[in-house]
C-alpha positions in Angstrom: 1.5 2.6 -10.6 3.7 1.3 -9.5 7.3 0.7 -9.0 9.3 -2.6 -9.3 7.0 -5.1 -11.1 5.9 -7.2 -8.7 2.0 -8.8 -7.1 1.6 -7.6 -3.3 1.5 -11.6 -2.7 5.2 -11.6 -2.5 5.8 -13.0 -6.1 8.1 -10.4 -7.5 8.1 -10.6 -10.8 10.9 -10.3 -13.3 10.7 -8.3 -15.9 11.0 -10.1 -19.5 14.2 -9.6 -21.5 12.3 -9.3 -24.8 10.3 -5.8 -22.9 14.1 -4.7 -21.7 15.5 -5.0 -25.2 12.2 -3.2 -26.7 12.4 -0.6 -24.2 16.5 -0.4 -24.8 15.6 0.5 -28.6 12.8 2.8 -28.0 15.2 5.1 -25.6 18.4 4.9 -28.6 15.2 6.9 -30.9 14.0 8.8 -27.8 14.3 8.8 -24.2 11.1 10.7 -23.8 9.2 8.2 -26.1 10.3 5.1 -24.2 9.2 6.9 -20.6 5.8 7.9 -22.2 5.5 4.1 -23.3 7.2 3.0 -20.4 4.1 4.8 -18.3 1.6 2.7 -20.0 3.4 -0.3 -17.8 3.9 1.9 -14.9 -0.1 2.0 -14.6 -1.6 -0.6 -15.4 -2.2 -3.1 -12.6 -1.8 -6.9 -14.5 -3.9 -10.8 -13.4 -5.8 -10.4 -10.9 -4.6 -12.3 -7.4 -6.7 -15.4 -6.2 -8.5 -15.8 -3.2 -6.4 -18.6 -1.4 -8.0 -21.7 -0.4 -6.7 -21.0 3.4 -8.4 -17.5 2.8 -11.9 -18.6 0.9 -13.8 -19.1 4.1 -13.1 -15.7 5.3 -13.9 -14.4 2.3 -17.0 -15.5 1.8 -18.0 -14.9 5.0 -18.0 -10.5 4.7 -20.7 -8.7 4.2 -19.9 -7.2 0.7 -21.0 -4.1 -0.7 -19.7 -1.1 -3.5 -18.9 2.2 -3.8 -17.5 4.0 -6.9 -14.0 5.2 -7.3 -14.0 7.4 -10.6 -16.6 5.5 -12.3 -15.1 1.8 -11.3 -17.2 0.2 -9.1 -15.1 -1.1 -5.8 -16.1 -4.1 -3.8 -15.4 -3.3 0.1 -16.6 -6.1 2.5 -17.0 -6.0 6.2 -16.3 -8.5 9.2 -18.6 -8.0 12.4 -21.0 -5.5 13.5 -19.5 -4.4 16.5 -18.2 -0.7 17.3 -14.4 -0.2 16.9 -14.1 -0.1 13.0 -10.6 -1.2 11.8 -9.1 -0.5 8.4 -7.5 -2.7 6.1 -5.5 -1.6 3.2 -3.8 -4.1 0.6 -0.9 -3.1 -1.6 -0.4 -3.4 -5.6 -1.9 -6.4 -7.0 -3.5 -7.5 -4.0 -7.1 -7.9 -2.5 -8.7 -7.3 1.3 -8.6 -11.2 2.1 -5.0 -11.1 2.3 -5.3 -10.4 5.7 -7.5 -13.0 6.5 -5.7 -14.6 9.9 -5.6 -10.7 11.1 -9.5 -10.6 10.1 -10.3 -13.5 11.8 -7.7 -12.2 15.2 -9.4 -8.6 14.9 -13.0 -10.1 14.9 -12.2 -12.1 17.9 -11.3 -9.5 20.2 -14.5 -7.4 19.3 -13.5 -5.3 16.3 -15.5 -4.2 13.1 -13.3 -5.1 10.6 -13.9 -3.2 7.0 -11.8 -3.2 3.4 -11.9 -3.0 0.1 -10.4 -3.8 -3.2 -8.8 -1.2 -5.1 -10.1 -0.3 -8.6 -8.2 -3.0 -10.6 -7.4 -5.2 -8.1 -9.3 -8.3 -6.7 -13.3 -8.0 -7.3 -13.2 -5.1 -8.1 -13.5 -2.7 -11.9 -11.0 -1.7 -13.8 -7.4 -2.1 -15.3 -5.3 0.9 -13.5 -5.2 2.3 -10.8 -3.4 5.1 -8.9 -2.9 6.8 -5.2 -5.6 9.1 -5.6 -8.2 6.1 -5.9 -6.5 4.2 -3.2 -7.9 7.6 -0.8 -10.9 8.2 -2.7 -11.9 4.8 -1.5 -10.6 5.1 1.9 -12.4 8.3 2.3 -15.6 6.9 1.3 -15.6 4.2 4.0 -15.3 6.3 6.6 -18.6 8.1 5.0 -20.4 5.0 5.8 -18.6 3.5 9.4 -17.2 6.3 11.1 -13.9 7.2 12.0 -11.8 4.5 12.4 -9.8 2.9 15.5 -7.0 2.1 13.2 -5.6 1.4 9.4 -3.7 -1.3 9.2 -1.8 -1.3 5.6 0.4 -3.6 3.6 3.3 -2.5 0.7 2.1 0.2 -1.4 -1.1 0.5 0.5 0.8 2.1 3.0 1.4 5.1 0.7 -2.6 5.4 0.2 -3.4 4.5 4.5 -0.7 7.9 5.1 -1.3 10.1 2.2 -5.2 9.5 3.0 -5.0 10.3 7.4 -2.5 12.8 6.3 -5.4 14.5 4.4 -7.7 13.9 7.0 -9.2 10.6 7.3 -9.5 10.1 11.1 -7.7 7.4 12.9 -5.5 7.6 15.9 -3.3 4.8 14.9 -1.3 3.2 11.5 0.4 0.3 11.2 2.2 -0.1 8.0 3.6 -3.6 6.5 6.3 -3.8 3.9 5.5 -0.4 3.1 6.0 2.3 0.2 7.0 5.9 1.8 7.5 8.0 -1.4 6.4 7.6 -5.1 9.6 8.5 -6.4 10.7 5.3 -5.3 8.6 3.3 -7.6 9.3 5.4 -10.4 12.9 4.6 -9.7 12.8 1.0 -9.4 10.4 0.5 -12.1 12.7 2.4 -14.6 15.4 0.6 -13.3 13.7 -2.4 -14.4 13.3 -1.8 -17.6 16.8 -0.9 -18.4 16.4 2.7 -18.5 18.6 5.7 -18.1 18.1 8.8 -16.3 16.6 10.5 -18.7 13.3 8.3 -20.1 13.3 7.4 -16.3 12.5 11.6 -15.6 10.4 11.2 -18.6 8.6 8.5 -17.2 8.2 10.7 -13.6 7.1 13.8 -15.4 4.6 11.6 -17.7 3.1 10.3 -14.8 2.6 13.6 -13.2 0.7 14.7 -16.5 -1.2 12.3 -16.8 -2.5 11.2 -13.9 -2.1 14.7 -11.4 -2.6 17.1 -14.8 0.8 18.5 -14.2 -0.1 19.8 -10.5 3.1 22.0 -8.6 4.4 19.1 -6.5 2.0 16.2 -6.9 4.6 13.6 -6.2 5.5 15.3 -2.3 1.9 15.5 -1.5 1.9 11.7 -1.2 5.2 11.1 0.3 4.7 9.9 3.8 8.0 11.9 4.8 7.4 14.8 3.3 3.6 14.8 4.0 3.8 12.7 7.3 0.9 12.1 9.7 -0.5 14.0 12.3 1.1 14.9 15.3 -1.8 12.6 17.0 -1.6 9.6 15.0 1.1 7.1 16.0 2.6 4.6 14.1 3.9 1.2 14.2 6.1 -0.5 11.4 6.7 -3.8 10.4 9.3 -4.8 7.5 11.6 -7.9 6.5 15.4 -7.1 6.3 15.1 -9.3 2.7 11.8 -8.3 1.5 12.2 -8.7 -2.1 9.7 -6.2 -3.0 10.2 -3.0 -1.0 13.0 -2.2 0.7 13.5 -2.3 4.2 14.7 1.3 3.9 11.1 2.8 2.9 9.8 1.7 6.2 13.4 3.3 7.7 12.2 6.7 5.8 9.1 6.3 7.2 10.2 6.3 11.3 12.6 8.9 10.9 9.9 11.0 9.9 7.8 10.3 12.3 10.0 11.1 15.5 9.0 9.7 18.9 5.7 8.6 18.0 7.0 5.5 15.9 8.0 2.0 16.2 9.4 0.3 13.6 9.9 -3.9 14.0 12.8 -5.0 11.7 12.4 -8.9 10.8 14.0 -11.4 9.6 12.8 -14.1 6.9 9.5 -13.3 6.6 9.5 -12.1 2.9 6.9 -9.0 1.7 3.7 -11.3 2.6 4.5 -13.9 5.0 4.8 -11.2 7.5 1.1 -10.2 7.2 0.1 -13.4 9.3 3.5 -14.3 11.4 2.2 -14.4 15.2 4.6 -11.9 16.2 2.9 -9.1 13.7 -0.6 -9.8 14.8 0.2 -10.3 18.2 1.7 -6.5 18.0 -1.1 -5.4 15.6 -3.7 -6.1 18.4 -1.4 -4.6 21.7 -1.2 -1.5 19.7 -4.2 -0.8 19.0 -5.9 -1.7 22.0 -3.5 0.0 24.2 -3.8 3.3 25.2 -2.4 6.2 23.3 0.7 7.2 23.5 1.5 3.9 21.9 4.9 5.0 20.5 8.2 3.8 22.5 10.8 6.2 21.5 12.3 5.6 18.0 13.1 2.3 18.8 14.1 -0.7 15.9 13.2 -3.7 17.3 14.7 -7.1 15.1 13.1 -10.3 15.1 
């Protein structure tokens, strides 16, 4: 699903002129053609993201297990065996080792650390994905470790970790990285990239909502972390890079204005969409607020680094 074509490694990706000009032709026959066509992109995930050799030991050293997420089987791993379960939620094109130094931090200090690859993405089945799978999977790990001390997500993970504790899943704390608020966004962006106008860009939207929420009243809101946001109990804490060249810095604005006094977001500088995921001052934060008593939240502070 989803939005400007890029891998949650930080690599955005371009989008070819030879798809623009194709795309440019099928909208001068029929706007609503080229969004229908223009879903097929929209959805489909692409390569799958390598393990990195600075992440392979890690890796290979979770207990790894499935579930099944609409008949694709998922491959979630776990870190420790110690109470305090964590969460860990990668973003579009990405996979659970990704946070590998935060694995390695979060195991240290006594923590249970648990993920998964999304349907499509790193071990696991499939070649689309969407939201819905993203809290399916999240929903089903709880099943099996309990509710959870925190969900820590990254880019459009961060739409799944809030639409899912919206819904339910139980967690007292989210910290989101480079994070998607609203769905509309991606639809925008992606259209955007492909040269589109307003109308196969609606097209594309209203395909989307047929086919993959079967034309449900307001399917898009329901996972929009501002107008769906997260418990009153749940705080949240918000990393983003002023230049991330994959999401903009003003999703993660969205997202703390929603939230009111029980959010923090911490504005940074150079450290790109996945760089921040291991900076020291991000894990540093990570581990205070979670292990710090609730309230967490300081006002609706932006802190820059």
């Amino acid at each position: 699903m989803y939005g400007r074509p890029y891998c949650s490694s930080g690599e955005e990706t371009s989008m070819p002129s030879v798809i623009r000009m194709a795309f440019s032709a099928a909208e001068t026959l029929s706007p609503r053609l080229a969004g229908r066509l223009a879903l097929i992109l929209f959805r489909r995930v692409g390569s799958r993201l390598p393990v990195r050799p600075d992440e392979r030991a890690t890796h290979d050293s979770a207990r790894v297990g499935t579930i099944t997420v609409n008949n694709k089987n998922v491959v979630t791993y776990q870190w420790g065996t110690g109470a305090r379960p964590v969460l860990l939620v990668h973003g579009w094109r990405g996979r659970a080792v990704q946070f590998a130094r935060l694995i390695r931090e979060l195991r240290a200090e006594g923590y249970t650390v648990v993920s998964f690859d999304a349907p499509a993405n790193g071990s696991s089945d499939g070649r689309y994905t969407d939201v819905r799978e993203y809290v399916d999977a999240m929903v089903q790990l709880q099943r099996l470790h309990g509710s959870f001390e925190a969900v820590v997500a990254h880019s459009f993970g961060v739409l799944g970790a809030i639409s899912a504790v919206a819904n339910g899943l139980d967690t007292n704390r989210v910290v989101g990285i480079s994070g998607v608020a609203e769905p509309g966004y991606l639809l925008s962006y992606f259209g955007q990239s492909l040269g589109l106008g307003p109308a196969a860009t609606a097209e594309l939207g209203a395909a989307f909502v047929r086919r993959v929420f079967e034309n449900e009243p307001d399917a898009l809101s329901r996972f929009s972390g501002v107008q769906n946001p997260l418990p009153a109990s749940v705080a949240l804490l918000l990393f983003h890079d002023r230049v991330d060249p994959v999401v903009d810095i003003e999703q993660s604005e969205q997202l703390h204005a929603a939230h009111g006094e029980r959010s923090h977001l911490v504005a940074t500088e150079g450290l790109g969409h996945r760089r921040i995921l291991s900076a020291d001052l991000t894990l540093d934060a990570v581990l205070e607020f979670i292990a710090a008593p609730l309230p967490v939240a300081q006002g609706r502070s932006v802190e820059r680094r």
